[in-house]
Backbone as CSV, one residue per row, in Angstrom:
resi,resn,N_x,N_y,N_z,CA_x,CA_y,CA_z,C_x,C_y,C_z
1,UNK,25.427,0.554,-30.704,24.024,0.866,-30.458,23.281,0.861,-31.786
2,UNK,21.742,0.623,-31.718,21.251,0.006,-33.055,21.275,1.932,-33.489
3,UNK,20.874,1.776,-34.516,20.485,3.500,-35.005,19.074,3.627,-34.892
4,UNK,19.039,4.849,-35.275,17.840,5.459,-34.756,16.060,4.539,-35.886
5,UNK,16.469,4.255,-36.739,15.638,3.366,-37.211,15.219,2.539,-37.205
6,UNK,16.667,1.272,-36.240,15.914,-0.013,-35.734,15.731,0.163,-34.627
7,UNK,15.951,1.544,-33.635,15.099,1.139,-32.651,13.611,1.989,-32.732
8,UNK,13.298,2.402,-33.622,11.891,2.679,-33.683,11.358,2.111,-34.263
9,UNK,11.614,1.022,-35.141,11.037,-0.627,-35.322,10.873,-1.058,-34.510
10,UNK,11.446,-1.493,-33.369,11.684,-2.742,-32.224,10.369,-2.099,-31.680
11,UNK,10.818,-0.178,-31.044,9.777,0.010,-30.440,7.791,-0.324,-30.687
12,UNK,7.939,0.290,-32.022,6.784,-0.199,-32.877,6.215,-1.635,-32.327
13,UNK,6.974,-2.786,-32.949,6.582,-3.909,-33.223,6.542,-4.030,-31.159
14,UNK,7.091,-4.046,-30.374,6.840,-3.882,-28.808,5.566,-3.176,-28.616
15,UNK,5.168,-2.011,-29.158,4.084,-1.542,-29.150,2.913,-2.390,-29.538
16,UNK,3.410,-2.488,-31.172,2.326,-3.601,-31.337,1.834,-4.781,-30.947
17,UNK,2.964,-5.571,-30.588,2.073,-6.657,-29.703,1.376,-6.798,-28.307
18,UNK,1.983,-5.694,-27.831,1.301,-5.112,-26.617,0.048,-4.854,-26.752
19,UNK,-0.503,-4.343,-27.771,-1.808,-4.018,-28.461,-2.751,-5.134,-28.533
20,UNK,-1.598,-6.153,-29.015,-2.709,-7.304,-29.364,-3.361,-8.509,-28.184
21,UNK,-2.371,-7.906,-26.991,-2.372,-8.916,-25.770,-3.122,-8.004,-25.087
22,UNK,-3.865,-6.805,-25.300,-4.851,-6.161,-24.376,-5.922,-5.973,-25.174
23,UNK,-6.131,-6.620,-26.876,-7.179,-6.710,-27.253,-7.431,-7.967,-26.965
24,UNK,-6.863,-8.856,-26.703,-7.123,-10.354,-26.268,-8.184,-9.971,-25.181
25,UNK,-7.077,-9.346,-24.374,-7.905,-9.705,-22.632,-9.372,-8.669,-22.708
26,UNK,-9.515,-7.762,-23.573,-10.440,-7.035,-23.973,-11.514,-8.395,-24.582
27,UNK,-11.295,-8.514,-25.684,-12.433,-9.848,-26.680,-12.705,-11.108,-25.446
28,UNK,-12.029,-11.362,-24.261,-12.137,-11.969,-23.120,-13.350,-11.827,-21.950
29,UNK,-12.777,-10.205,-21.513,-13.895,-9.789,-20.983,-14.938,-9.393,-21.039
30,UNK,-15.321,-9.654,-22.829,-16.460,-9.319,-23.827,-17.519,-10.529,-24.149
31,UNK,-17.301,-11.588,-22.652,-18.176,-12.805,-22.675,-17.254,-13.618,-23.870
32,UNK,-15.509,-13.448,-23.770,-14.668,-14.746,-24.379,-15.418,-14.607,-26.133
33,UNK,-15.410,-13.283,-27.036,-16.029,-13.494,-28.040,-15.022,-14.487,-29.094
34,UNK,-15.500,-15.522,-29.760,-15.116,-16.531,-30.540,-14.363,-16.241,-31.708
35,UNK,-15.356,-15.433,-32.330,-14.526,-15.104,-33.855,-13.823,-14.066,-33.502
36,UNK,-13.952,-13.052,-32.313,-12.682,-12.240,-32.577,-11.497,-12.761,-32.153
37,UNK,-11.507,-13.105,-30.716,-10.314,-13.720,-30.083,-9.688,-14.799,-31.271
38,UNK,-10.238,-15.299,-32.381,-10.042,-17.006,-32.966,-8.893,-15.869,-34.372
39,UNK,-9.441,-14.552,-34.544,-9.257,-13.702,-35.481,-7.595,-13.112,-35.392
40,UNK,-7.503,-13.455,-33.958,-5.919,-12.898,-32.739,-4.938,-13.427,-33.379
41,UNK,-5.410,-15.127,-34.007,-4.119,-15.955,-34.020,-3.940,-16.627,-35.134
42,UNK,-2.649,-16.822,-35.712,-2.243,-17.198,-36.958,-2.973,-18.844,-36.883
43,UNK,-3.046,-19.234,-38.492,-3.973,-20.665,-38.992,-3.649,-21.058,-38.262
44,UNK,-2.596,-21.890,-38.329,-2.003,-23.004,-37.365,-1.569,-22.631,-36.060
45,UNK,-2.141,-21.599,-34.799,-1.468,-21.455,-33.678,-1.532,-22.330,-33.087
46,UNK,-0.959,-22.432,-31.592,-1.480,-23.584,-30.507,-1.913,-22.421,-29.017
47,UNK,-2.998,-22.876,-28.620,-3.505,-22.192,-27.217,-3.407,-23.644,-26.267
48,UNK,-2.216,-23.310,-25.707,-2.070,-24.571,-24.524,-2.282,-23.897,-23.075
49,UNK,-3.085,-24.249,-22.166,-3.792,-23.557,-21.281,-3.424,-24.945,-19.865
50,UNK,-2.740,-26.132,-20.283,-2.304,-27.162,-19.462,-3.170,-27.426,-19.344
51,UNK,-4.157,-27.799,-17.613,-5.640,-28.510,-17.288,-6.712,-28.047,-18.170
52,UNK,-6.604,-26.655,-18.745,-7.728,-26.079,-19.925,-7.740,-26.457,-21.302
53,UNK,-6.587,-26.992,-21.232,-6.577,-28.216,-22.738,-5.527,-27.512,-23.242
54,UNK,-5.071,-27.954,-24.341,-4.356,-27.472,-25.617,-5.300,-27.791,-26.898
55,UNK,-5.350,-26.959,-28.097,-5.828,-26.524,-29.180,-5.120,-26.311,-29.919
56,UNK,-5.089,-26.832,-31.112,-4.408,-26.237,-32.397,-5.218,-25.764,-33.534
57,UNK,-4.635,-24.845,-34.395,-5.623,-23.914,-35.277,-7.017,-23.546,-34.876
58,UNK,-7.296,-22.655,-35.354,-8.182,-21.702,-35.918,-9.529,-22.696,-35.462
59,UNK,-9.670,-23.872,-36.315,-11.518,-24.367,-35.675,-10.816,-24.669,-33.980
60,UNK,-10.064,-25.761,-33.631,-10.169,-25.781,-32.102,-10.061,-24.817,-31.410
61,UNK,-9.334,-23.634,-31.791,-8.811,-22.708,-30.914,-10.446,-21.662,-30.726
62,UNK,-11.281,-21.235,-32.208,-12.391,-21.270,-32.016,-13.785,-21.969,-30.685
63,UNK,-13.784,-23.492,-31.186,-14.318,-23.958,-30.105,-14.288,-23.704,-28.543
64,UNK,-12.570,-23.827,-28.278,-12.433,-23.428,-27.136,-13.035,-22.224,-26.556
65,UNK,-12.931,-21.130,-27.270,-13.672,-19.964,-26.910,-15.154,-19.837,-26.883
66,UNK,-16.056,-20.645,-27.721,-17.601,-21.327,-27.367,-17.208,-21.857,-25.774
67,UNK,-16.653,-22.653,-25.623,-16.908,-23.158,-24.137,-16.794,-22.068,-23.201
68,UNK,-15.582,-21.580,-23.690,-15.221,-20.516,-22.182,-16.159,-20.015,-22.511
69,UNK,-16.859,-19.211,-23.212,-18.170,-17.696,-23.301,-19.487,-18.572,-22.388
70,UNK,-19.387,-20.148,-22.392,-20.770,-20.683,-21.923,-20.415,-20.426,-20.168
71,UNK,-19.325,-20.848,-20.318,-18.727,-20.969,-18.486,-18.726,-20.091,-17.532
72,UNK,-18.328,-19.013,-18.559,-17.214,-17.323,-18.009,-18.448,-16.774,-18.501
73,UNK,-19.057,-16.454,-16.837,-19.911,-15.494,-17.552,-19.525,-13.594,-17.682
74,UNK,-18.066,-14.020,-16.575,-17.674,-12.577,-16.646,-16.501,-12.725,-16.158
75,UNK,-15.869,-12.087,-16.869,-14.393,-12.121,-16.266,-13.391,-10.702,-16.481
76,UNK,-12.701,-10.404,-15.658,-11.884,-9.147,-15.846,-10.466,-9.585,-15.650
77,UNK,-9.850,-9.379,-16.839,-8.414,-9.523,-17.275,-7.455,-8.625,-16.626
78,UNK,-6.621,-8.394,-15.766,-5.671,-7.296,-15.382,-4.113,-8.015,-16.060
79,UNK,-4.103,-7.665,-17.454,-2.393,-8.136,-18.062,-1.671,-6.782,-17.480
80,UNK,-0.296,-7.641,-16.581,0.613,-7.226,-16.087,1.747,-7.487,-15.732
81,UNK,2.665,-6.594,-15.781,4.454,-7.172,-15.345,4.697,-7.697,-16.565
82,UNK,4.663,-7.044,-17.831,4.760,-8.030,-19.101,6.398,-7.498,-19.517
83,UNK,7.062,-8.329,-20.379,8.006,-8.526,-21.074,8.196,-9.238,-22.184
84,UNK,8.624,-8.072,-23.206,8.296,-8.422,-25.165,9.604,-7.876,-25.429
85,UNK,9.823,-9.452,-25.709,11.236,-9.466,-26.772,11.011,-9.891,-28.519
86,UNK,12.160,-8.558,-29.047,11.839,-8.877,-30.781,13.236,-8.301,-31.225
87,UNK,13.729,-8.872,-32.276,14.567,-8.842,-32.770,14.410,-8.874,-34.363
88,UNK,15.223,-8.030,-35.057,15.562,-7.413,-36.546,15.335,-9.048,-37.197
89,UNK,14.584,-9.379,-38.022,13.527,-8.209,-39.026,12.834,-7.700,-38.373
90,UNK,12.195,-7.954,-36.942,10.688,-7.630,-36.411,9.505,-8.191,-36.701
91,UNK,9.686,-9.555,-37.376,8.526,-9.847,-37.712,7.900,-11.239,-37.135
92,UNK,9.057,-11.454,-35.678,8.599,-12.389,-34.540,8.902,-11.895,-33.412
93,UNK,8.272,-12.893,-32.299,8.432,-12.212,-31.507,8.154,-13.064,-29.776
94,UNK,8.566,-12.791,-28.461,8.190,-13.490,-27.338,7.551,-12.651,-26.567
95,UNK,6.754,-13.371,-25.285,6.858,-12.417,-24.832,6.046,-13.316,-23.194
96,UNK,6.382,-12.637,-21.917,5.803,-12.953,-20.354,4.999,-11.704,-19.409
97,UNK,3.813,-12.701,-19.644,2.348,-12.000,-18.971,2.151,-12.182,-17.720
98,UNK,1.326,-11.190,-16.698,0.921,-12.074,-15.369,-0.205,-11.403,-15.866
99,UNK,-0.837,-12.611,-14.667,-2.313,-12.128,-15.220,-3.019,-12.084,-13.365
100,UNK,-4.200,-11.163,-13.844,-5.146,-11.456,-12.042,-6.553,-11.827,-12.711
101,UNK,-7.069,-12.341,-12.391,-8.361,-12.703,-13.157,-9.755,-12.458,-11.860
102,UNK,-10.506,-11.911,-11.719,-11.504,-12.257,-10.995,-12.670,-12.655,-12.109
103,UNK,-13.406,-13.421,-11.676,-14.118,-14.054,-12.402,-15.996,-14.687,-11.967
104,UNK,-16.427,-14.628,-13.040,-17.709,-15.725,-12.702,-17.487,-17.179,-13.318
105,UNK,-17.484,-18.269,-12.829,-17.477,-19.255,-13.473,-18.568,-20.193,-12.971
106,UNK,-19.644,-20.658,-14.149,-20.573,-21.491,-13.892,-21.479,-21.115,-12.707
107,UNK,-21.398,-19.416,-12.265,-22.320,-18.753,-11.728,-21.522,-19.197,-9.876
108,UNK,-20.352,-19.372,-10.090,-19.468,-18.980,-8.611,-17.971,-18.046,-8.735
109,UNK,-17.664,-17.475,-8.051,-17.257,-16.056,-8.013,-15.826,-16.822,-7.819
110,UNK,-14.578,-16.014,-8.711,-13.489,-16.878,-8.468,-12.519,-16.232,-8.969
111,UNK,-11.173,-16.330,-8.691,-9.521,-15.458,-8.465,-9.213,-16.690,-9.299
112,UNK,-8.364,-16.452,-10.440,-7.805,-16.593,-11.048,-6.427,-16.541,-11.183
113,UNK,-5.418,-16.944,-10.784,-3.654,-15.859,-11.021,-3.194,-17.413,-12.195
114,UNK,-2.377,-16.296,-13.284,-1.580,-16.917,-14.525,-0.266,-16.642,-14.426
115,UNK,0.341,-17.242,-15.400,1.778,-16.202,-16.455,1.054,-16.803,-17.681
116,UNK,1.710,-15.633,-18.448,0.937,-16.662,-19.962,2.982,-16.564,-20.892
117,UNK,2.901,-17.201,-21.323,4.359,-17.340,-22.480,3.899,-17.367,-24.012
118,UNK,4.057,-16.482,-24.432,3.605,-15.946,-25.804,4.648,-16.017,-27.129
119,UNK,4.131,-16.496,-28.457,5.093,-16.507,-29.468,3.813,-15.498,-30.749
120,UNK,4.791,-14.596,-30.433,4.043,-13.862,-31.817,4.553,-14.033,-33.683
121,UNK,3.339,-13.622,-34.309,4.445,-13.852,-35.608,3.918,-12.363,-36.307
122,UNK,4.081,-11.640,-37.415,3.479,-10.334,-38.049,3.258,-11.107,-39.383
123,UNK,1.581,-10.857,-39.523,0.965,-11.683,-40.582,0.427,-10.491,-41.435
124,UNK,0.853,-10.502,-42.676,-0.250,-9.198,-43.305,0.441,-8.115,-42.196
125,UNK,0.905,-7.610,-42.042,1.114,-6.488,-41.332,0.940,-6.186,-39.871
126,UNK,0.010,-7.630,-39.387,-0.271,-7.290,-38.400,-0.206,-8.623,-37.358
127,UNK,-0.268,-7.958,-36.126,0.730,-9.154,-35.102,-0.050,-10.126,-34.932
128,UNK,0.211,-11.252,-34.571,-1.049,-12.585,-34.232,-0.458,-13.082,-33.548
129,UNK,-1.037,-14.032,-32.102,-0.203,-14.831,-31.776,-0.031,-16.669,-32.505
130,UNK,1.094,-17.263,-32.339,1.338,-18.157,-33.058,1.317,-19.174,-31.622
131,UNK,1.727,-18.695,-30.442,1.627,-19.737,-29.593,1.392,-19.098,-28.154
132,UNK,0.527,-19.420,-27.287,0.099,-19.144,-25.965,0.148,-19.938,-25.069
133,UNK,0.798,-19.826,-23.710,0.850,-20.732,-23.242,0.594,-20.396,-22.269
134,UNK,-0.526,-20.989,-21.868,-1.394,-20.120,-19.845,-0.955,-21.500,-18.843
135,UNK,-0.094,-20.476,-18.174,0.401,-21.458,-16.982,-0.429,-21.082,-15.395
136,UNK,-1.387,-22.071,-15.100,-2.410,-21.948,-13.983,-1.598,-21.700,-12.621
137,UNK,-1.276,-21.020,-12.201,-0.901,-20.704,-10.853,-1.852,-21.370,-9.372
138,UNK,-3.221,-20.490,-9.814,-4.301,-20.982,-8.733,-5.868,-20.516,-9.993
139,UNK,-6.422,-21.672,-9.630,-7.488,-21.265,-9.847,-8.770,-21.514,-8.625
140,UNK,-9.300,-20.398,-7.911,-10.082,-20.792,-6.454,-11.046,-20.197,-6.416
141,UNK,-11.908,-20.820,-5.753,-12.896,-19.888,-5.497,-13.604,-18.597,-4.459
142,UNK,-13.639,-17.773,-4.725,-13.646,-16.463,-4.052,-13.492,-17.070,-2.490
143,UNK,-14.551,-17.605,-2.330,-14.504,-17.691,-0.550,-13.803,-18.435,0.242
144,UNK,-12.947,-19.525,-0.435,-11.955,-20.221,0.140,-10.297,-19.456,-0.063
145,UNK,-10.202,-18.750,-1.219,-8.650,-18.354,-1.279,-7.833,-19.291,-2.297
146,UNK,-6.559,-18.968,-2.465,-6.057,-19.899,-2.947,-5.122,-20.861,-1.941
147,UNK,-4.914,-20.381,-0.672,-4.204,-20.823,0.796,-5.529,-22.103,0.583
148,UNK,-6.386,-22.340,0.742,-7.172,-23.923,1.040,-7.957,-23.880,0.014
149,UNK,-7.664,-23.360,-1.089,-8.265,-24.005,-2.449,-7.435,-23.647,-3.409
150,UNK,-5.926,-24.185,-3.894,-5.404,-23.641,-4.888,-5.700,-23.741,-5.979
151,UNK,-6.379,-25.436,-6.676,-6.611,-25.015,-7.715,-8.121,-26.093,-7.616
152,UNK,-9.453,-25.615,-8.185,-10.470,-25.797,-8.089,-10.951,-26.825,-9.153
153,UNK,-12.046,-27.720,-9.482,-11.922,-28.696,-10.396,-12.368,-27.671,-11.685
154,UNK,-11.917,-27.794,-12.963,-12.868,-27.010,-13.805,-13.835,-26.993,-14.623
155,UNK,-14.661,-28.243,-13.945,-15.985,-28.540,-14.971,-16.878,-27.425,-14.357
């Protein structure tokens, strides 16, 4: 069994990235703010979102978040059922999100369901993600469901 010091590391750094995946969905439901969410993730991350594109570093990963704030005019994040794995040094890390999303998009009302697959790294002291990966389950719109609208076009 580890001793009592690396597991109040592990716990820590579990803590901490937990932190950083509910300030995400927080800077999200804050009208998708740009420079903070862009602030989340190490230079070179990748935000691969599949039909929502993939992005690499800091300016695309930026941009992307201009679009979503024009689109999303509101959205509420429920991160849940998560699982964060880290291992000695502690200074990386994985981790599996579900997500429920209800949403405004382009001024129509809409359910959202994810997993997201996460690679963290500890930059300066503090956690960032290095890679995100939003896997679309359904994206529909409120009044059809996802049963006869699973996934909706997303312009």
């Amino acid at each position: 069994m580890a001793d009592l010091e690396e597991r109040v590391q592990r716990l820590e750094a579990i803590e901490g990235i937990r932190r950083l995946k509910i300030r995400y969905a927080q800077l999200c439901d804050a009208n998708y703010d740009p420079p903070g969410l862009t602030a989340l993730f190490t230079e070179d991350a990748v935000w691969d979102g599949g039909d929502l594109g993939r992005y690499e570093g800091h300016d695309q990963i930026r941009g992307f978040w201009e679009g979503a704030s024009k689109s999303f005019t509101f959205a509420l994040h429920y991160m849940i059922g998560h699982t964060i794995d880290v291992d000695p040094p502690f200074t990386s890390g994985t981790g599996h999100w579900y997500i429920w999303e209800p949403a405004t998009v382009n001024g129509r009302a809409v359910f959202l369901g994810a997993t997201y697959d996460d690679v963290y790294q500890k930059v300066g002291g503090e956690w960032r993600f290095k890679q995100v990966n939003a896997n679309l389950h359904f994206f529909t719109p409120y009044e059809d469901g996802w049963v006869k609208t699973p996934m909706m076009p997303m312009d």
